[in-house]
C-alpha positions as CSV (number, residue, x, y, z in Angstrom):
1,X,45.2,115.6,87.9
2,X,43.4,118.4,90.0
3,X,43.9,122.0,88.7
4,X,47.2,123.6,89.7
5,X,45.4,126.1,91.4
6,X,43.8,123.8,93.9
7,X,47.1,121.8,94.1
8,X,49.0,125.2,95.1
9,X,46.0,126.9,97.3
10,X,47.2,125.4,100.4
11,X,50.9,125.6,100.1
12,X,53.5,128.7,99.7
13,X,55.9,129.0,97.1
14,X,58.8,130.3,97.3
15,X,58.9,131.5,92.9
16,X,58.9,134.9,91.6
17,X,55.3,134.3,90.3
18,X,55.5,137.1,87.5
19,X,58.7,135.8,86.4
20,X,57.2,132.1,86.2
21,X,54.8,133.4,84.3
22,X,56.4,135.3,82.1
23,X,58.4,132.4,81.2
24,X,55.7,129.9,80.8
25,X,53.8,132.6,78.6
26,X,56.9,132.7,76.5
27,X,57.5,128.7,76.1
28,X,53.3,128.7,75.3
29,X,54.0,131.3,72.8
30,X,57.4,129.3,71.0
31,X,55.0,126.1,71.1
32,X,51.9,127.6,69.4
33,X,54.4,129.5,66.4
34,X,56.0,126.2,66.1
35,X,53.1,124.4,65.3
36,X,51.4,127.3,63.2
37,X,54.2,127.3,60.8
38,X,54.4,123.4,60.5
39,X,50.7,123.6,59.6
40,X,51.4,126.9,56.9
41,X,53.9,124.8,55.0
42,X,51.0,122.6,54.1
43,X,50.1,125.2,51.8
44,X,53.4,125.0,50.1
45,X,52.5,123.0,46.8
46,X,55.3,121.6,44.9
47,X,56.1,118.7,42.2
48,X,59.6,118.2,43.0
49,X,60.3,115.2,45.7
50,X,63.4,116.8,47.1
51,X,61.1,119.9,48.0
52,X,58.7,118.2,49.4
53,X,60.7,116.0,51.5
54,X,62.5,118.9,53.0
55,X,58.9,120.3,54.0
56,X,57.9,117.6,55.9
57,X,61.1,117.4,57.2
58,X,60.4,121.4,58.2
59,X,57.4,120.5,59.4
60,X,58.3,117.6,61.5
61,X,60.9,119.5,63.3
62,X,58.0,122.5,64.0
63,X,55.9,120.0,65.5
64,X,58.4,118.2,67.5
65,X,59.9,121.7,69.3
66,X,56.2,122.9,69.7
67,X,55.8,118.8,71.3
68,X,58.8,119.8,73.5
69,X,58.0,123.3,74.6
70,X,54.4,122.3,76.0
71,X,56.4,119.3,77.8
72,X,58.6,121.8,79.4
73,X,55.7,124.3,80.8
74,X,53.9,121.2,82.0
75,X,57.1,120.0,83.9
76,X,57.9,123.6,85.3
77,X,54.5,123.7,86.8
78,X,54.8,120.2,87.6
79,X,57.8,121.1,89.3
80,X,56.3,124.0,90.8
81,X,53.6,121.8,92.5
82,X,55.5,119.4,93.5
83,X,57.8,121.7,95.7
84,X,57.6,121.3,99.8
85,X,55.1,123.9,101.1
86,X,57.0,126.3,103.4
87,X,55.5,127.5,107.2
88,X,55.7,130.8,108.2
89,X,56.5,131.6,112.0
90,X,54.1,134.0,113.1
């Protein structure tokens, strides 16, 4: 797929850019601290099964919202690209 840039370049979009943003900086941000934490509780040492089973279950439920929150910023500026371009009347 072409950058989103070049995608977007010739068409107008009718989105408060900033606000976009903002969001998609916020979902990035969720995804990243979601998978930083799954990876910390590696560091968690234990002997007990029960423990460690609920860790990986921690763990797998990190990874699987940070999974899900850099699906949704890809679909919103999937979305975003995908939109009809809009002509201006001079």
């Amino acid at each position: 797929m072409s950058q989103p840039n070049d995608i977007l370049a010739p068409q107008l979009v009718s989105v408060d850019i900033y606000t976009l943003c903002h969001v998609d900086d916020y979902i990035q941000d969720v995804s990243n601290d979601c998978e930083h934490l799954a990876y910390a509780l590696n560091l968690i040492e234990t002997a007990d099964p029960a423990s460690k089973g609920v860790i990986v279950a921690v763990r797998s439920a990190l990874l699987a919202h940070s999974e899900h929150a850099c699906k949704m910023s890809a679909d919103i500026m999937g979305e975003l690209i995908t939109q009809d371009e809009v002509s201006i009347n001079e």
